[in-house]
C-alpha positions as CSV (number, residue, x, y, z in Angstrom):
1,X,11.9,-4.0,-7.7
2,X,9.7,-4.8,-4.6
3,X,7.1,-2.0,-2.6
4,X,5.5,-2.0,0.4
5,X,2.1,-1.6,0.5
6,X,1.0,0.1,4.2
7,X,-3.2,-0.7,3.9
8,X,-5.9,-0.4,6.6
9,X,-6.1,-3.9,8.3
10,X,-9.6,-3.2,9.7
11,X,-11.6,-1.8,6.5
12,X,-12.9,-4.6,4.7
13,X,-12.8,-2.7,1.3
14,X,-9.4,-2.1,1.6
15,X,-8.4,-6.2,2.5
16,X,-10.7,-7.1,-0.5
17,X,-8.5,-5.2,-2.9
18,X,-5.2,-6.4,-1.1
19,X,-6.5,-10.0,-1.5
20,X,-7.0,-9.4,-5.3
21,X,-3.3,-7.4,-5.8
22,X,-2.1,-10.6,-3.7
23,X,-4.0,-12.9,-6.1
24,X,-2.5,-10.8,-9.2
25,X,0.9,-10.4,-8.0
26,X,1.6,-13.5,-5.6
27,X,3.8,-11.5,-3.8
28,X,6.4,-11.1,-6.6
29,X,6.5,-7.2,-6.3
30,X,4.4,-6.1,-3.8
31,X,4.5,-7.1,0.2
32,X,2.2,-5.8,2.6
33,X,2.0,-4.3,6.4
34,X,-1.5,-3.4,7.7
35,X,-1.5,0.3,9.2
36,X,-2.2,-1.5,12.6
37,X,1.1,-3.2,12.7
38,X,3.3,-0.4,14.4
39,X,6.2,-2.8,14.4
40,X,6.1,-2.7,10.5
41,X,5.4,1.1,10.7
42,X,8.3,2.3,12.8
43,X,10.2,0.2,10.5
44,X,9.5,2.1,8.0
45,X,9.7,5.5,9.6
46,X,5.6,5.6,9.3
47,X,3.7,7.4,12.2
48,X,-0.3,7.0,12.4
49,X,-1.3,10.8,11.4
50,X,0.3,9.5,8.0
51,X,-1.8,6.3,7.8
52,X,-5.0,8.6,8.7
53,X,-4.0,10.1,5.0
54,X,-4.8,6.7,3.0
55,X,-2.7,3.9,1.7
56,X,1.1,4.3,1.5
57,X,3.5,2.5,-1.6
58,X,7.5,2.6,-0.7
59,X,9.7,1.8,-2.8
60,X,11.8,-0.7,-0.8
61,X,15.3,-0.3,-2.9
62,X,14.7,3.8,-2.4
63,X,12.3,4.4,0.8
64,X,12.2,7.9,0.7
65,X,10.6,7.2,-2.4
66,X,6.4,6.9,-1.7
67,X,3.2,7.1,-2.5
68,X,0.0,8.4,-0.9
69,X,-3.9,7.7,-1.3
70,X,-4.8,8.1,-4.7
71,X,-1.3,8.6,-5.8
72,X,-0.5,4.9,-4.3
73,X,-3.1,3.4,-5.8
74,X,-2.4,4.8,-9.2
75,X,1.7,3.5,-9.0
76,X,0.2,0.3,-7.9
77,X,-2.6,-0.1,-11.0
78,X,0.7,1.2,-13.0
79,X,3.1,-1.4,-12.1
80,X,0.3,-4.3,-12.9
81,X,0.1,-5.7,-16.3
82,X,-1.6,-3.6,-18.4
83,X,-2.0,-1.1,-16.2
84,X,0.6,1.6,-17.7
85,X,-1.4,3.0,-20.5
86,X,-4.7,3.1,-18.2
87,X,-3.3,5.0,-15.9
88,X,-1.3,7.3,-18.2
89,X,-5.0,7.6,-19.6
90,X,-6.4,8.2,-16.4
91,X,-3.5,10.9,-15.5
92,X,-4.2,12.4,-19.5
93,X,-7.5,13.5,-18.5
94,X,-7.3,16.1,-15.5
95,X,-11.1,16.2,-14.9
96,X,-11.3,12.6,-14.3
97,X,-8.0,12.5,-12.4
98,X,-9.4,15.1,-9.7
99,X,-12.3,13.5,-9.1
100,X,-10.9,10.6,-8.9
101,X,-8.5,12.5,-6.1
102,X,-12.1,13.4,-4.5
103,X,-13.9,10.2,-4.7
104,X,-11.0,8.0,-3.1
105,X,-10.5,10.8,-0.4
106,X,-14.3,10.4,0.6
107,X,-14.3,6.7,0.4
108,X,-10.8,6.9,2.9
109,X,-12.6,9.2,5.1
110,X,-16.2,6.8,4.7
111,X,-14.6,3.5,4.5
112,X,-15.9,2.2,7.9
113,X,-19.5,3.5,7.2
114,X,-19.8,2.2,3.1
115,X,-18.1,-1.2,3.8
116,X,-17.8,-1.8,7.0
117,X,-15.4,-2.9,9.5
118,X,-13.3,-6.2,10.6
119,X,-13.5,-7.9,14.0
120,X,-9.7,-8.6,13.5
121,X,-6.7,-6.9,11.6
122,X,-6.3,-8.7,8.3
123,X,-2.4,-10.0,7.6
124,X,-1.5,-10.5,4.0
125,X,-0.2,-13.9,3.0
126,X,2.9,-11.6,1.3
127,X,3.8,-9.8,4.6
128,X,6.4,-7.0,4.6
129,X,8.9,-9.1,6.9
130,X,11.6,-6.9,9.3
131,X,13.4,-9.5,10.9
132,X,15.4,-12.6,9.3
133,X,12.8,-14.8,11.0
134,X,9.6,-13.5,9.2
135,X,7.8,-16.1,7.4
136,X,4.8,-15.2,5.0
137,X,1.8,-17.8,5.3
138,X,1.4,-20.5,2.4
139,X,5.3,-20.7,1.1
140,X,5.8,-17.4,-0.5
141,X,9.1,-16.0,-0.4
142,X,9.4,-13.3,2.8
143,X,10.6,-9.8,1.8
144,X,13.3,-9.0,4.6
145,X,14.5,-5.3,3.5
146,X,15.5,-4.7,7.4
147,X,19.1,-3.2,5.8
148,X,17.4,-1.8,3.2
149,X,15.0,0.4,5.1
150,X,16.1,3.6,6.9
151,X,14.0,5.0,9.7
152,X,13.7,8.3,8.2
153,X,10.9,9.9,7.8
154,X,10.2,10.3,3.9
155,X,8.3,12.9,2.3
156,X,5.3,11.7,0.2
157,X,5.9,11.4,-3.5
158,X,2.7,12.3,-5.0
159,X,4.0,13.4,-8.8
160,X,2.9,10.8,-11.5
């Protein structure tokens, strides 16, 4: 099963963890659009007010199937090795999953001011492709889910 992982392009904290999920994964389940990219976006059926929420996971073989902020990044640290039980620990312990909620929605709506800001929109090496053409940089195998993915607009799956 593939996702797509919709991340802010500009915020360098955000393309330092991309880098390392594309270091961990190599593109093997997880391909990636930066926020800036409408092309990928409308693609998708994603408008800008929902990329001003945080991060966004789809679920490429179900799209209306996603992922938001905190929520995204927990499925993400899930579907990693090992990640499973931490985040089932994580989930266990509500005190420490809301403030975890908090802290990641001040960091989203900080992210410019604590880390700082690109001069130009990062592009993953794993790019989410939509057309047959698409090419990821340094060999990897392109995701092309263009028949796949409706341009519906999903609702936000934020349920563990």
């Amino acid at each position: 099963m593939t996702y797509s992982v919709i991340y802010d392009g500009n915020c360098n904290l955000c393309v330092t963890l991309v880098q390392v999920l594309e270091r961990l994964d190599r593109g093997q389940q997880f391909h990636y659009a930066p926020m800036q990219d409408r092309a990928a976006l409308d693609h998708l059926g994603i408008t800008a007010a929902e990329c001003e929420l945080g991060m966004i996971l789809v679920n490429d073989a179900n799209p209306s199937q996603r992922w938001q902020g905190s929520a995204a990044a927990e499925e993400i640290g899930r579907r990693l090795p090992g990640g499973e039980a931490v985040v089932m620990a994580y989930r266990s312990l509500p005190w420490l999953k809301q403030g975890g909620d908090r802290f990641y929605t001040q960091v989203r709506d900080r992210r410019y001011q604590l880390f700082g800001q690109r001069d130009q929109t990062y592009t993953s090496a794993y790019p989410l492709c939509t057309t047959a053409t698409c090419a990821p940089l340094g060999g990897a195998t392109p995701l092309v889910n263009a028949e796949v993915v409706s341009k519906t607009t999903a609702t936000v799956n934020t349920s563990p």
